[in-house]
Every structure is written in structure tokens, then in C-alpha cells.
Backbone as CSV, one residue per row, in Angstrom:
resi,resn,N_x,N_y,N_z,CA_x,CA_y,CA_z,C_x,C_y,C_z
1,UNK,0.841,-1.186,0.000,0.000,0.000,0.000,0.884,1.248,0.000
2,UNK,0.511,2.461,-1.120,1.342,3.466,-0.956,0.567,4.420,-0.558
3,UNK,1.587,5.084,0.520,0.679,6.127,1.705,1.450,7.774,1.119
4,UNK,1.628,7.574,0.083,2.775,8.902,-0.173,1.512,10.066,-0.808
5,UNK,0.488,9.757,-1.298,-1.066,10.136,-1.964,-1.670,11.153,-0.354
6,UNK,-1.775,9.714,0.639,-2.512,10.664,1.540,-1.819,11.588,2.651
7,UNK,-0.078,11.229,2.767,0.200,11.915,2.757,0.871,13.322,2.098
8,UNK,0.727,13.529,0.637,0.283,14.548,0.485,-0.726,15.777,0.504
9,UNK,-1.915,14.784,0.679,-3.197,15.186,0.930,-3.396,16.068,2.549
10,UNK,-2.682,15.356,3.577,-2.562,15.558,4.684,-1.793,17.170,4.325
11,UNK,-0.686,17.326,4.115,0.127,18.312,3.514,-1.109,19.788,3.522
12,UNK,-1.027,18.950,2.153,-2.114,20.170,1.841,-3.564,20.846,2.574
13,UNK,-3.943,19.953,3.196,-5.150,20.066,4.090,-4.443,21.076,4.843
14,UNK,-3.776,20.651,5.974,-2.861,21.426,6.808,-2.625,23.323,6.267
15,UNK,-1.935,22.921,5.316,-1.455,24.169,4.942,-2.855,24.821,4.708
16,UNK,-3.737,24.538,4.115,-4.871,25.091,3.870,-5.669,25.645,5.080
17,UNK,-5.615,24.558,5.743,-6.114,25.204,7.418,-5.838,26.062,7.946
18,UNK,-4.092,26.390,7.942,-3.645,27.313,8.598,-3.593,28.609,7.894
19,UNK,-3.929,28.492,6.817,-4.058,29.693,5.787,-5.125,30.218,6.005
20,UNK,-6.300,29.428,6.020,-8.221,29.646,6.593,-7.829,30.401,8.351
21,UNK,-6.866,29.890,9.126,-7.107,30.394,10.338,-6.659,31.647,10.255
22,UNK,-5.435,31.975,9.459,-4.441,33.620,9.616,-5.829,34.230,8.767
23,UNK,-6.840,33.923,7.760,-7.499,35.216,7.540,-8.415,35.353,7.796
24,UNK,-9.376,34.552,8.559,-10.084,34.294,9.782,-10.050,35.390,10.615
25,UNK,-8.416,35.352,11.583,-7.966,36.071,12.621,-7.653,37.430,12.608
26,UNK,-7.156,37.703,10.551,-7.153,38.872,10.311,-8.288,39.882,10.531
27,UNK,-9.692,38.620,9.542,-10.805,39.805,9.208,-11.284,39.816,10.612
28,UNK,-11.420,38.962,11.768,-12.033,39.663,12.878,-11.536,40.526,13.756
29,UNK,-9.911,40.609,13.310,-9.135,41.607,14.152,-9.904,43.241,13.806
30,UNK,-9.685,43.043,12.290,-10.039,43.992,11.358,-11.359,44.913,11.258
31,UNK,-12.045,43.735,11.033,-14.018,43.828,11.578,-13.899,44.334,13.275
32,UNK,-13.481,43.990,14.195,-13.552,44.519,15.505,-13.092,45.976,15.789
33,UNK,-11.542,46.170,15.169,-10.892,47.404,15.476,-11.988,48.570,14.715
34,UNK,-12.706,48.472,13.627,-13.511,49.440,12.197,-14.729,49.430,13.217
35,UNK,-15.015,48.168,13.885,-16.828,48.075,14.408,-16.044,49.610,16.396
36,UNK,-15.095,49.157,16.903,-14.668,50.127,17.883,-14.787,51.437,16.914
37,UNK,-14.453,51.789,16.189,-13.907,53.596,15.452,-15.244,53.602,15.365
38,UNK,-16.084,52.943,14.691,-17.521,53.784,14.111,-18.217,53.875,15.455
39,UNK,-18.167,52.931,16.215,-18.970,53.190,17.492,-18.256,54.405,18.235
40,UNK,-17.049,54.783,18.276,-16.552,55.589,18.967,-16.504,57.061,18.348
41,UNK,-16.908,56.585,16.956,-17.581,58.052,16.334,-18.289,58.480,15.912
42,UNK,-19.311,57.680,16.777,-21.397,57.768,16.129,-21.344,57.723,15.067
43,UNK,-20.798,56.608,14.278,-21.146,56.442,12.944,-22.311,55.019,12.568
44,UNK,-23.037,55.448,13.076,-24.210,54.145,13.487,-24.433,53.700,12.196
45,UNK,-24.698,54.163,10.318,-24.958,53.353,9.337,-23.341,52.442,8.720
46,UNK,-22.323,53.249,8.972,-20.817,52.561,9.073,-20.417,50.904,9.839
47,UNK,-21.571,51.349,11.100,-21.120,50.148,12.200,-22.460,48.923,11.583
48,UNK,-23.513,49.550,10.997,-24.406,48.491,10.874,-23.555,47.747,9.572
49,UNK,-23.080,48.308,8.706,-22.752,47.962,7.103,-21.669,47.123,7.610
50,UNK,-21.040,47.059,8.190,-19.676,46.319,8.860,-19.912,45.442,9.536
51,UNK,-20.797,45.426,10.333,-21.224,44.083,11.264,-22.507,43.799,10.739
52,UNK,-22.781,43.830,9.549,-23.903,43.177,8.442,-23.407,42.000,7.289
53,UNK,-22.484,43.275,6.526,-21.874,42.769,5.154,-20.027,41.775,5.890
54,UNK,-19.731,40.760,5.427,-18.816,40.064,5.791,-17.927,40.133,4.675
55,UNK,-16.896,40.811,3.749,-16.126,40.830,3.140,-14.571,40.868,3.293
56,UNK,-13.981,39.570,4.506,-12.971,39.184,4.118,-12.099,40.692,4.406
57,UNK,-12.260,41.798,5.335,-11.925,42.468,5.814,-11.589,44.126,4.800
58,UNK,-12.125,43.311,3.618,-12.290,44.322,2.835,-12.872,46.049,3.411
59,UNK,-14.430,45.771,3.529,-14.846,46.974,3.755,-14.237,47.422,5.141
60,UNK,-14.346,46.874,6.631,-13.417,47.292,7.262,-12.105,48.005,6.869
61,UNK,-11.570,47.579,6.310,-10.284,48.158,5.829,-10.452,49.480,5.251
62,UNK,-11.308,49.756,4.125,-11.589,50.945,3.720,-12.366,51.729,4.353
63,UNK,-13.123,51.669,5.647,-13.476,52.251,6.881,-12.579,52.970,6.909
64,UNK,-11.419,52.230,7.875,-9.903,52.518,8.577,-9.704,53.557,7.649
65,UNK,-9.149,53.219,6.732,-8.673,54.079,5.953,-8.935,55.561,5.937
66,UNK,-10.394,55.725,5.324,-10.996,56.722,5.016,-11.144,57.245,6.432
67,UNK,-11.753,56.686,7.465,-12.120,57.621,8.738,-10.715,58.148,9.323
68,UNK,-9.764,57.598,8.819,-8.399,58.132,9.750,-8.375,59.777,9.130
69,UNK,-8.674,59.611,7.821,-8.557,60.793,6.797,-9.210,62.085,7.565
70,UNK,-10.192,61.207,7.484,-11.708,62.553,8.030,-11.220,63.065,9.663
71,UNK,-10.451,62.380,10.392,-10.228,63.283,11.809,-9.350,63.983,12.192
């Protein structure tokens, strides 16, 4: 029996996992720090659109961005 198949499979699973966990950990770092700024700057349709829409830390990010601008 050759085990060289599932362990590649194993391989790859792995790596895949830990790739799913770092952007996981990113977007809720991301989503949390954007959902603190809008709450901390009565931006109540900002904080709903952010803790509504889930994009992989996208829109958070362009929150950050833009609100750093505006203060």
C-alpha cells in the first residue's frame, strides 16, 4: 500500500487550514478594530454595514482608511 497520496493530501489540508485560520484572525481583528472607530464616532450606518456585510476584511479596511482621513 502506498501512503505517499494521503500523505500529500494531509500536507495540503494542513497548509490550507492554517491559511483559513491567519485570515479568519485577520478579518475579525479587522471587523472589531472598524466596528470600535464607528462606534466611537457615532457612525451608526458605518457600524451596521460592517457588522452586516462580511467581506474578508475588505470593507473594514476601507473604513480605517478613510475615517483616519476625516479626523
Amino acid at each position: 500500500m502506498n501512503i505517499t497520496p494521503l500523505l500529500e493530501f494531509l500536507t495540503i489540508s494542513s497548509l490550507a487550514v492554517l491559511i483559513i485560520l491567519i485570515v479568519l484572525l485577520f478579518t475579525i481583528l479587522l471587523k472589531g478594530f472598524a466596528l470600535y472607530r464607528a462606534a466611537r464616532k457615532e457612525s451608526k450606518g458605518w457600524f451596521w454595514i460592517i457588522l452586516i456585510f462580511s467581506t474578508f476584511g475588505i470593507l473594514p479596511l476601507l473604513y480605517l482608511i478613510f475615517s483616519k482621513k476625516a479626523s
